[in-house]
C-alpha positions in Angstrom: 0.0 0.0 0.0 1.4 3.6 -1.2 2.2 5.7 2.0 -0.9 8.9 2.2 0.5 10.4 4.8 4.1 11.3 7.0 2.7 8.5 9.3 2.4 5.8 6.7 5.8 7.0 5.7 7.5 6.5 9.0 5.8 3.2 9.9 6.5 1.8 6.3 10.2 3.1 7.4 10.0 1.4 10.7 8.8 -2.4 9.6 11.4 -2.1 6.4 15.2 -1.2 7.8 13.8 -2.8 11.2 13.4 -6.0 9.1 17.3 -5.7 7.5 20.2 -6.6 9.5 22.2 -4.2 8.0 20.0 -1.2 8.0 18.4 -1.7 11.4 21.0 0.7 13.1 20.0 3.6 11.4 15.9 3.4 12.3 17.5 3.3 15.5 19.3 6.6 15.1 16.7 7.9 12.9 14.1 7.6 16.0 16.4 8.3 18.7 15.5 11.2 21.5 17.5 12.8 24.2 17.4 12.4 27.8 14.2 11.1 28.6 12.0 11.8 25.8 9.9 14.8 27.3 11.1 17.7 24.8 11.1 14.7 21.5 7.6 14.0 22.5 6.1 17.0 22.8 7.3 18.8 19.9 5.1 16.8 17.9 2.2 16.7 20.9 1.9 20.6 21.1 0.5 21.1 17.8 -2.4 19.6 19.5 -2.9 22.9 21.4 -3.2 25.0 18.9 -6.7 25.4 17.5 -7.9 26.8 14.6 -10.1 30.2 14.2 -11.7 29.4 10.8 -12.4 32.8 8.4 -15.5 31.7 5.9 -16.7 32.6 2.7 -13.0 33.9 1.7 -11.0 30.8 0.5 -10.0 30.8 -3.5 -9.8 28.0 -5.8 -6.7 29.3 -7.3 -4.8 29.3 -4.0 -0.9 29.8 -3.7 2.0 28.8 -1.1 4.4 30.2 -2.8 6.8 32.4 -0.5 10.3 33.7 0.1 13.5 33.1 2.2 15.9 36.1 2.4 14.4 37.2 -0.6 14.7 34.0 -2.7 11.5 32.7 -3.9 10.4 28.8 -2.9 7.2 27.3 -4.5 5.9 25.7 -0.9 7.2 26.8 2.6 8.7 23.6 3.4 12.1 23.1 3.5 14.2 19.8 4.2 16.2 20.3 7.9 19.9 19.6 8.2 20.2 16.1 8.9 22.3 12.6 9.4 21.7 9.3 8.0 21.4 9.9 4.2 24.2 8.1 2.9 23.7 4.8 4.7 20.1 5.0 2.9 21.6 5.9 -0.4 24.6 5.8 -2.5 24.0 9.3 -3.3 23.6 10.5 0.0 22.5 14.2 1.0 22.4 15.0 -2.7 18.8 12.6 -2.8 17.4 15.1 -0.5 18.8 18.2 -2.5 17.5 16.8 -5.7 13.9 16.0 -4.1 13.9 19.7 -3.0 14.7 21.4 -6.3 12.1 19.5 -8.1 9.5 20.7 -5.4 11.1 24.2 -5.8 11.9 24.8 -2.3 15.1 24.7 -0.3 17.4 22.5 1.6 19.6 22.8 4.6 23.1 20.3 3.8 24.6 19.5 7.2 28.2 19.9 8.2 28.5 16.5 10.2 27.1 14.1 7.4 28.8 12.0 4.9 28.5 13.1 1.5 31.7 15.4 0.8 30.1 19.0 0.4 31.7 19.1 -3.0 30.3 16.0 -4.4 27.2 17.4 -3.5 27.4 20.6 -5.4 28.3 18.3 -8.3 25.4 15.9 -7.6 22.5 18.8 -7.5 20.8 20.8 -9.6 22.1 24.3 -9.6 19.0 26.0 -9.5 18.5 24.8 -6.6 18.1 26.3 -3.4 20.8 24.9 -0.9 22.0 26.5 2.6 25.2 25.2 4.6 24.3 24.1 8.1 27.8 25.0 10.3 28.5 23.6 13.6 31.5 25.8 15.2 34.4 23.1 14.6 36.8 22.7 17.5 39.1 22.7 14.7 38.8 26.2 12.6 40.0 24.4 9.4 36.9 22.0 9.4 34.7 25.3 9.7 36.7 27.2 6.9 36.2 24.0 4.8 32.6 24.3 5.2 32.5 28.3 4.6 34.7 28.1 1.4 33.0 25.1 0.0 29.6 26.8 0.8 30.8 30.2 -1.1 32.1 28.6 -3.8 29.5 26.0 -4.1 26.6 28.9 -5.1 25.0 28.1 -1.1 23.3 31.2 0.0 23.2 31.1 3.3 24.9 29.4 6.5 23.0 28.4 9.4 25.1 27.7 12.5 23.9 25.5 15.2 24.1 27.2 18.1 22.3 24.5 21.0 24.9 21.9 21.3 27.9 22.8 23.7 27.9 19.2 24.6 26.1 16.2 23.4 23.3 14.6 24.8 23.0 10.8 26.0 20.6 9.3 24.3 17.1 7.8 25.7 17.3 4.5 27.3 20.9 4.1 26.8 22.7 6.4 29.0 25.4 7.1 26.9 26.0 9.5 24.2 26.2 7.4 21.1 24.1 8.0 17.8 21.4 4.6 18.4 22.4 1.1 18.7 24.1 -0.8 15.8 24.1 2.4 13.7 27.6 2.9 14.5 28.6 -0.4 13.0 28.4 1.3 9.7 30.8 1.4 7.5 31.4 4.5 4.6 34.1 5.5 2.8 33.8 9.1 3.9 31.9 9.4 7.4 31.6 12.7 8.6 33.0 13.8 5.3 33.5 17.5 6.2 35.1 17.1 9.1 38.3 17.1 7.6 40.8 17.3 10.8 40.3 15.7 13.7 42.6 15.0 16.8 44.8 18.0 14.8 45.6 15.6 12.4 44.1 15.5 8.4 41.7 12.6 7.8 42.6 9.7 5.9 39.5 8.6 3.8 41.4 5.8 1.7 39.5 3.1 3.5 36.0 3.0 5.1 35.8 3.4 8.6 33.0 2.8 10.9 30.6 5.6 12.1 31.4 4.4 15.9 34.8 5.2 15.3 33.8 8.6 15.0 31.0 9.4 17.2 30.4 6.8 19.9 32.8 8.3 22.3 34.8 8.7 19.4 36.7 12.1 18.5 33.9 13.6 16.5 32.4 14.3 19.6 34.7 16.7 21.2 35.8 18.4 17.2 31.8 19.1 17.2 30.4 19.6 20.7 33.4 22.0 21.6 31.5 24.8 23.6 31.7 27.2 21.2 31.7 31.0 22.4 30.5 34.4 20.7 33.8 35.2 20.1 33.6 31.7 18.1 30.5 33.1 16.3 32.1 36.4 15.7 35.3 34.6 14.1 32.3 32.6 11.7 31.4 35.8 10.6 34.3 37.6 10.1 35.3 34.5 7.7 32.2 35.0 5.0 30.2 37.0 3.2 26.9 35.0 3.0 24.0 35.8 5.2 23.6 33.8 9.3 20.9 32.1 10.1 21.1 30.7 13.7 19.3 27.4 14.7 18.3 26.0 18.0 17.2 29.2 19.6 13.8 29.0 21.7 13.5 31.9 23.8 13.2 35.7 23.6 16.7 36.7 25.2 18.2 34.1 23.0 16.6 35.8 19.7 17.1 39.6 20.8 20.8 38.6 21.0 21.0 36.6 18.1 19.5 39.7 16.2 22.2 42.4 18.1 24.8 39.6 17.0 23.6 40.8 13.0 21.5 37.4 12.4 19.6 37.4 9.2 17.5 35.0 10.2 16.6 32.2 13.1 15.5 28.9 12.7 13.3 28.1 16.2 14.8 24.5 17.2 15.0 21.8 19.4 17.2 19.9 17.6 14.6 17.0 17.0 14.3 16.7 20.9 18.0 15.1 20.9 19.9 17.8 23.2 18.7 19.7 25.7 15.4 17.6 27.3 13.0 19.6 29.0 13.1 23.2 26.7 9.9 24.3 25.2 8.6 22.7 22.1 9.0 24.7 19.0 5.9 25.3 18.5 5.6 26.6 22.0 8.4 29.0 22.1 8.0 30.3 18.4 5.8 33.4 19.0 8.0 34.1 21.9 11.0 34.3 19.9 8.6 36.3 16.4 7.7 39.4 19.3 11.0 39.2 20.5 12.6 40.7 17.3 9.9 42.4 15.9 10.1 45.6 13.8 13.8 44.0 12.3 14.3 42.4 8.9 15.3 38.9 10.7 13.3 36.1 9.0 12.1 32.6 11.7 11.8 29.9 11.0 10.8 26.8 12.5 11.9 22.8 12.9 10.7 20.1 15.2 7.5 18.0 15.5 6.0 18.5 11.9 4.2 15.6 10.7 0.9 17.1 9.3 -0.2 19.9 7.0 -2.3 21.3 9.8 0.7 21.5 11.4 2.6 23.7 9.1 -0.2 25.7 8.8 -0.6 26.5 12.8 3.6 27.4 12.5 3.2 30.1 9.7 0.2 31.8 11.5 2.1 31.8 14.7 4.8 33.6 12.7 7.1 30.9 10.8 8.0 32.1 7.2 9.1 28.9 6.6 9.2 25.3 8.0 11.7 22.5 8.2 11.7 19.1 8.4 14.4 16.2 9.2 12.8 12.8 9.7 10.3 12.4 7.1 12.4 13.1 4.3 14.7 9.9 5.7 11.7 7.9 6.2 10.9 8.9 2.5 14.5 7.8 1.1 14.3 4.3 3.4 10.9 3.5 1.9 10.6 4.9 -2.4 14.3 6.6 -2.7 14.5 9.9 -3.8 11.1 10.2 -5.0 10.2 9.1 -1.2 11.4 12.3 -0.4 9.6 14.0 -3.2 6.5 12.3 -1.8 6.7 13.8 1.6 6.8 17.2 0.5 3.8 16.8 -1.7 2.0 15.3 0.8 3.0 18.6 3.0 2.1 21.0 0.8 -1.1 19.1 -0.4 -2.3 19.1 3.1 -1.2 22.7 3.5 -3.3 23.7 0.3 -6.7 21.9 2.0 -6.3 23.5 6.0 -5.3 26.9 4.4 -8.4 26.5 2.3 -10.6 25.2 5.3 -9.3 28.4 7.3 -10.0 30.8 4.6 -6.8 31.7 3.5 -5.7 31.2 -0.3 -2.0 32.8 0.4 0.6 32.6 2.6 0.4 36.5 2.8 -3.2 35.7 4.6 -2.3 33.6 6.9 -1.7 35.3 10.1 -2.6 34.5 14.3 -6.1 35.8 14.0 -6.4 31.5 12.6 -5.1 29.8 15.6 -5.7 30.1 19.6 -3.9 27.9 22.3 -6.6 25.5 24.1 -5.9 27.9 27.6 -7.9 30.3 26.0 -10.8 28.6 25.9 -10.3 27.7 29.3 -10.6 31.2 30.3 -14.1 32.0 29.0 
């Protein structure tokens, strides 16, 4: 049976690699939370609270989702998150997921920790396409500069730096920071392909390596969860000429620096619930973080929890000008391949198109808090 919606995707994901020795490992690390759970589970939960305020007798036939990112235009306003396990799903890699995004016409977020060297991806993707560099502040400058040169030079326009992971974060039932049991047993010929120096030393990628060897307790770790520091940040930005987007901020203080700091943009994240356990979910700490640099030019954005259309929907009225996602579009790869990922995006916007439509809006323009109201205010009447 063809998957209808993101659920069908991921349990259709779940019984497959679940089902194949070899693959196993990475549903593992595809589904794995931090801590206990809490923040993982309610990211997706809170949508729940969010009810809508349906306008009538205004919705067109002839709607639109189109939209823009730091004035670039995207056909839907659904992007694909920065994200791991691509290339263990695909010889390709990352490059499945920026080919799936081009042919929707929207944009995708490559991720500075995956596998898929960033310039094999340039070559591997259309160019008109619409691509953004995802940075974590390398212990290790070089690995950064890699990424920022590469980026520039690759036609990215824009790098978003992670800016919620001093430390990593053990995972859920394990008590021990590791990436999900089994997936570091893989083996690739480049793992972690943009982390080009570690321990000091250059990388030898002439033979594969296992992912463990990198990340479970492995020196990964401390090259990428380094505690980085505004004077890292301020280095970052010294070092390019593309617009910053910071991800993984949830509250106000957070955004009004990010914004003093000369942020173009922020993505409103929890990381997929696999760092800090306990924050707010996304959805809960977006209009926080929208009033809190209001009256600027700074774009948010939001990641974490998005599963339905409705969902997307109850984001961009709470402020979102865009949305991302991260596991779907691996759950669509494990399940059809690239077009999997194509899949889930239609199925986004598709949805999108119907709840705008039910809520009487027919453009993205028109879509604005008046629609939605947290269940507490009912509570109050």
């Amino acid at each position: 049976m063809a998957a209808e919606s993101l659920a069908d995707f991921e349990r259709l994901a779940k019984e497959k690699l679940s089902q194949d020795e070899n693959l196993a490992g990475v549903w593992d690390f595809i589904d794995i939370a931090g801590g206990d759970g809490q923040t993982y589970e309610d990211s997706k939960l809170a949508f729940r609270r969010y009810r809508f305020q349906p306008r009538i007798l205004t919705a067109r036939a002839d709607r639109s989702l189109s939209t823009t990112v730091l004035g670039r235009p995207i056909r839907i306003p659904i992007g694909i998150a920065p994200a791991l396990g691509y290339s263990p799903l695909h010889p390709d890699g990352d490059a499945t997921a920026g080919r799936a995004a081009a042919k929707a016409q929207t944009l995708m977020i490559l991720t500075s920790a995956g596998d898929q060297p960033i310039e094999e991806f340039v070559e591997k993707v259309p160019a008109s396409g619409l691509y953004w560099a995802q940075l974590y502040p390398f212990k290790d400058r070089r690995n950064s500069q890699h990424i920022i040169k590469n980026a520039e030079k690759g036609g990215f326009k824009a790098l978003v730096v992670t800016v919620d992971t001093p430390v990593p974060q053990k995972v859920l039932g394990s008590g021990v920071e590791r990436m999900g049991p089994g997936y570091g047993d893989i083996r690739l010929k480049t793992p972690a392909a943009n982390i080009r120096f570690l321990d000091g030393k250059e990388r030898d990628f002439s033979k594969e390596q296992a992912l463990g060897d990198i990340w479970n307790g492995g020196p990964g770790l401390t090259e990428t969860f380094c505690c980085p520091s505004w004077e890292e940040l301020r280095w970052v930005k010294s070092q390019t000429k593309l617009p910053i987007i910071f991800k993984g901020v949830v509250t106000a203080e957070a955004a009004r620096q990010a914004a003093a700091f000369g942020v173009s943009g922020i993505i409103v994240s929890a990381h997929g619930g696999r760092m800090l356990d306990g924050i707010p979910a996304p959805i809960d700490a977006l209009p926080e973080v929208v009033d809190a640099v209001k009256g600027t030019d700074i774009e948010v954005y939001m990641d974490g929890g998005i599963r339905t259309g409705n969902d997307v929907l109850k984001a961009l009225a709470l402020g979102a000008r865009a949305v991302f996602i991260g596991k779907p579009p691996l759950c669509g790869l494990a399940v059809n391949g690239e077009e999997g990922i194509y899949e889930v995006l239609k199925i986004l916007e598709n949805e999108l198109s119907t709840s705008m439509a039910l809520c009487g809006c027919s453009t993205i323009e028109e879509i604005d808090r008046s629609i939605v109201k947290h269940e507490s205010e009912f509570n109050r009447r």
